[in-house]
N, C-alpha and C positions, 0 to 999 in steps of 0.2 A: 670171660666178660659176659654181661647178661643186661638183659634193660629191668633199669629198676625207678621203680613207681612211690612216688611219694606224697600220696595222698594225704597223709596226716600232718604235713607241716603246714597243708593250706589251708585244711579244713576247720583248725581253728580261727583261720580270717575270714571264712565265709559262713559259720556256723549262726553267727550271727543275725544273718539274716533268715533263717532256719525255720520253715513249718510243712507242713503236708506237701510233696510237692503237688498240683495239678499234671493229672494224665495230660499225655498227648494230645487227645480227640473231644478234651472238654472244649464244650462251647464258655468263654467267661461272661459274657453277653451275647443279647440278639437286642435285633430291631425290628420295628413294621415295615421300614423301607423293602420293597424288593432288592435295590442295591444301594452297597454302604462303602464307606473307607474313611478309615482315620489315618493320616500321616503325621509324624512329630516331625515338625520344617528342619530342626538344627539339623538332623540326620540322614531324612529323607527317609527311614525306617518306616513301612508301612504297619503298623500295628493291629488293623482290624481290616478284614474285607469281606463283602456280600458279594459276590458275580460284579466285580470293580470292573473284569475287563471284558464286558459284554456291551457293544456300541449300541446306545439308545438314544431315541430323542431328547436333547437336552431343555429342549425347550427357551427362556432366556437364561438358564445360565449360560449358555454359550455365547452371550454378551461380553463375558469375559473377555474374547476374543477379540471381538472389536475394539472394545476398551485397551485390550493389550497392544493390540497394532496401534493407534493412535498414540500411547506411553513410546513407543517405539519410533513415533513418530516425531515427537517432542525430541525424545534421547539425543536424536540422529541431528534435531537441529533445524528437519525439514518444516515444522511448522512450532508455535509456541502458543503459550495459554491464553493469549490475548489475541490469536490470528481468528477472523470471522470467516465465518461459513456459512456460505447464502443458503434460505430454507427455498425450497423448492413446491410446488402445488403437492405433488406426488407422497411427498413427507408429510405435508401439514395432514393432507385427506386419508394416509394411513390409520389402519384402525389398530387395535390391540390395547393396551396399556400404552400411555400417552405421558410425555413431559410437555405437549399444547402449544408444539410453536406455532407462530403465525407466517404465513405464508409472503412471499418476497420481504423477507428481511437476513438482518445475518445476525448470524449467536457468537459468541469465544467459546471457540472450543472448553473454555474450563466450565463453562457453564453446561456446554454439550455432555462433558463427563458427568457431571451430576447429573443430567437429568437420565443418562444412560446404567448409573449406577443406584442414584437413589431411586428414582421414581421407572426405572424398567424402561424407560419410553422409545417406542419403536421409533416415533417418527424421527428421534435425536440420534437414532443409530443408522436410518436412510440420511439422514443432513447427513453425516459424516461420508458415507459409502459413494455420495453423490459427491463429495468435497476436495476429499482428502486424494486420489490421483488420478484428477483433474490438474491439464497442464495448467490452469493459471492459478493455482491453491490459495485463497487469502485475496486473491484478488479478481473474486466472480459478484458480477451485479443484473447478472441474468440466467436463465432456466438453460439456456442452449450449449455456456458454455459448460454445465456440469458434467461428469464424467458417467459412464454406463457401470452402476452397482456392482454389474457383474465383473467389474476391473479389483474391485475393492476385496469381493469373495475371491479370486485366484488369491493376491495378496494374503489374505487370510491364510487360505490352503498352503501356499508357497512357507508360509510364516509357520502354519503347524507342525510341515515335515520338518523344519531349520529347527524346533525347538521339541522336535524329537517327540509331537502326541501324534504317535502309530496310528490310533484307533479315531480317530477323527478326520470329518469332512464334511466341510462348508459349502451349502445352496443361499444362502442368505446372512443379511448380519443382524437379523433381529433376533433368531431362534423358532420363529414363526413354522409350524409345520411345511415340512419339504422331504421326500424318503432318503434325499442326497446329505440330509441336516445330520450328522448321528456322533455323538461322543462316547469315549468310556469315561465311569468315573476315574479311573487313574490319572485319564489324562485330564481330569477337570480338575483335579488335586495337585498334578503334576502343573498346569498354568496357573494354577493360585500361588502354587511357589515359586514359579517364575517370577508372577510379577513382584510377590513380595520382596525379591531377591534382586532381581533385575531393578526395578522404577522405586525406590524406597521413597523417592521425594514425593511421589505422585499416592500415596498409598490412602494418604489424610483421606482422599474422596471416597472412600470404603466406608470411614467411619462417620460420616455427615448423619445424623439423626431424622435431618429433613430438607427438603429445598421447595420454595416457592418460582414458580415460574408465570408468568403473565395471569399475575393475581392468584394464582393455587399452588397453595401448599399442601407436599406429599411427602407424607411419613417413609422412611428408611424402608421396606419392605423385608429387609432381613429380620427375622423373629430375632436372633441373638442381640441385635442392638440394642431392644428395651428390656429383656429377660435374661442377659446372662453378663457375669459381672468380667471385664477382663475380655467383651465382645468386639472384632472389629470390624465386621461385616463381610460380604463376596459380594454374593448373588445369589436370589430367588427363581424358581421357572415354575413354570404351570402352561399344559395345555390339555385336554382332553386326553388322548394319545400318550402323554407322559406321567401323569401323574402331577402331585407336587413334590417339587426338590429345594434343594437348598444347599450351597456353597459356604462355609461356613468361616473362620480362622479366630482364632480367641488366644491371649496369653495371660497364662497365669504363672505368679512365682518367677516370672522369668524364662517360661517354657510356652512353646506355641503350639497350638495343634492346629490342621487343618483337617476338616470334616465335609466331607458330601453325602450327601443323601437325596435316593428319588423315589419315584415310583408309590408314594403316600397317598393318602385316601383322600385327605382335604386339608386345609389352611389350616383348620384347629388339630391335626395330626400333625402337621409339620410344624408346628409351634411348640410342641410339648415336644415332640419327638428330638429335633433340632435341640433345645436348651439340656434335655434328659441326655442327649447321647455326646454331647458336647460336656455334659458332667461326666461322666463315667470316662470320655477320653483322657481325662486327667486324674480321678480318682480312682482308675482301676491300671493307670499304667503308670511308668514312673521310668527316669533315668539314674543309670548307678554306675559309679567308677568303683569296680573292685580293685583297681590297682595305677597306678602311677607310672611313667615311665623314667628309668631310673631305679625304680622299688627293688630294693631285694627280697625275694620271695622265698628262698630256699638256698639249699645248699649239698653239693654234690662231693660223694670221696673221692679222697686221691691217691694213687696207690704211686710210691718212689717219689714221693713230692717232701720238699721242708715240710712242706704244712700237710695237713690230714683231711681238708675239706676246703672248697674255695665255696664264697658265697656267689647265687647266681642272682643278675639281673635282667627286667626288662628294658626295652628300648621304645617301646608303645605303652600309651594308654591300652589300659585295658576296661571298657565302658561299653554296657548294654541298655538300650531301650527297650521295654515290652513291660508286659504283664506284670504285676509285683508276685505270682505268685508264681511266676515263671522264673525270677529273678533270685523267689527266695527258696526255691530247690536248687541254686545253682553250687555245683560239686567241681573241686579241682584237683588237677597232678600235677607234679613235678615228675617229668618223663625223661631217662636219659640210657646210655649203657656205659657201665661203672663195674668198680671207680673206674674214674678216669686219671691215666696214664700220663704222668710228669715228664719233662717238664710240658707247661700252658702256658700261653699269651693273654694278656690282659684283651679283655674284650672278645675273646674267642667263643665262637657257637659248640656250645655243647651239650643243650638240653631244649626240650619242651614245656612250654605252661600248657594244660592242656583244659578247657574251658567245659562243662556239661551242663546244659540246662535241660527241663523239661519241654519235650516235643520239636528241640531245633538240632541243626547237627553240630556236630564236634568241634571247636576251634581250637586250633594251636595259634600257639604264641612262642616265636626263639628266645631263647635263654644266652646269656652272655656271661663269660668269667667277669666279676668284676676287679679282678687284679690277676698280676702273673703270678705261677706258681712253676719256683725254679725246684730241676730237681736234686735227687740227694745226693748227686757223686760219685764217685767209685767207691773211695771207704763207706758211705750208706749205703750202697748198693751189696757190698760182702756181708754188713753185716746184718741188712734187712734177709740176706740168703741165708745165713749162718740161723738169723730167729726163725728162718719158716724152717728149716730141718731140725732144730729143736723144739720144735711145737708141736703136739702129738694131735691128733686128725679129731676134729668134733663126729660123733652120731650121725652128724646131716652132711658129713663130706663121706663119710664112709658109705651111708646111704649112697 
């Protein structure tokens, strides 16, 4: 008994897709960002990265965050899109980037989202922080009873470890420089798919174009909104210290990618670079099901068996995300040690698919009989003995 490798019966189903492969250490793109990351959402497959997991100022895209606890807030029941939220002095007189509320009044939160998603606005991300866990939530008509921001930031932090972003931690919920403020991009990638995943209902506020708040209207600040077809927005950041970034998510065809990008020179860099790099996430990678589960792929001998070969099956998809030219070096085996020994059970493990692409490592896949295979009996058995001692030795057994 020996393992035997049967790379020819797959090779014509994968030859197909057939060209040079790409080395390992090819770069297939770059960016101007200092750091980058593309994730395909269905998968969670990270497909491109720049220093993803080095914690840096996020500046507002970490608004996300905010935005996200409030989704979560809704979920829960604890508050809804029409509960108000008194504006506080504090809020109104905040500077940065502005949704302009006015001061003792109350907003609905759906309105707070917009102005926290389209228009960046700090002050609508202190209304919340001051709002939202406060005991009397929905029902504050003064400054005193609001709650101390800093309840809001634990909340947050409490909220990051729960959904598993390591590399993050919260001093504020505007983004607003602070050295305690710092994300990786993974985890910015990794809360953009949260929300999409988690709050679906809530998601439309991403892709708002623009909103007017007491007389001004502000344009979407996501560059992909007006520039890239199939865009549905995140979030923007800029501060001194960070650079500019941008949180991206676009679906095209039926496929979404999520994109971060920071560290950029200036607004007109993150506009090209954002629509440029958000191309290439879908023009330079692609999803491929080489196989079905169920499929039979191959087929293995059988030595003392009726039959002479039982065909094998998967029980998995067999489906890669990445690179197409990573996709289209990809090489297969049927792996087993053979033949294999009659009788066999229908559905029994007795081989490998064995998966190679360029630059990743090896996967296997179990093989299943797809039918039993009864063996040959006594009288087969004398006379399959009777043919091996009249069979005279080939070359390569004498060898």
């Amino acid at each position: 008994m020996r393992a035997r490798f049967a790379t020819f019966i797959l090779f014509a189903l994968l030859s197909v897709f057939a060209i040079q492969p790409a080395s390992a250490s090819e770069r297939y793109f770059s960016t101007k960002a200092t750091h980058a990351i593309i994730v395909d959402d269905a998968s969670g497959v990270v497909l491109y990265d720049k220093n993803a997991d080095v914690p840096i100022p996020p500046a507002s895209m970490s608004k996300l965050m905010t935005v996200a606890v409030v989704f979560d807030a809704l979920q829960d029941g604890q508050i809804s899109l029409d509960t108000e939220f008194y504006v506080s002095e504090e809020a109104w007189r905040l500077g940065g980037s502005k949704m302009f509320v006015l001061v003792d009044t109350t907003i609905p939160v759906r309105d707070l989202l917009k102005g926290m998603i389209v228009a960046s606005g700090n002050d609508a991300c202190l209304v919340v922080a001051q709002n939202l866990t406060a005991p009397m939530v929905g029902r504050i008509d003064h400054e005193s009873q609001l709650a101390d921001p800093a309840d809001f930031v634990a909340l947050m932090n409490r909220k990051a470890a729960e959904w598993g972003l390591a590399d993050s931690s919260f001093a504020n919920p505007t983004g607003l420089p602070d050295p305690g403020q710092r994300m990786s991009l993974r985890d910015l990638a990794r809360l953009a798919r949260h929300i999409i995943h988690t709050y679906p209902e809530y998601f439309e506020f991403f892709r708002l174009p623009e909103f007017t708040w007491s007389d001004i209207t502000q344009q979407n600040r996501n560059p992909l909104i007006a520039g890239f077809d199939g865009a549905e927005g995140m979030k923007t950041g800029h501060t001194e210290e960070a650079g500019f970034g941008v949180v991206g998510s676009a679906t095209v065809n039926g496929q979404r990618r999520i994109m971060v990008l920071a560290g950029l020179g200036s607004m007109n860099e993150r506009v090209s670079e954002a629509n440029r790099v958000m191309g290439l996430a879908f023009s330079e990678f692609d999803t491929r099901k080489f196989f079905s589960a169920g499929d039979i792929v191959g087929e293995a001998e059988v030595f003392m068996g009726q039959i002479d070969t039982v065909p094998l099956k998967l029980r998995n998809d067999v489906s890669y995300t990445m690179h197409r030219r990573k996709l289209a070096g990809a090489r297969a085996e049927l792996v087993y040690t053979g033949p294999l020994k009659a009788p066999l059970d229908a559905n029994q493990q007795v081989a490998v698919l064995r998966i190679e692409l360029p630059g990743e490592e090896v996967q296997e896949y179990p093989l299943f009989t797809s039918e039993q295979v009864r063996g040959i009996g006594l009288f087969g058995k004398l006379a399959e003995g009777a043919r091996a001692l009249l069979t005279p030795p080939s070359a390569a057994d004498i060898e």
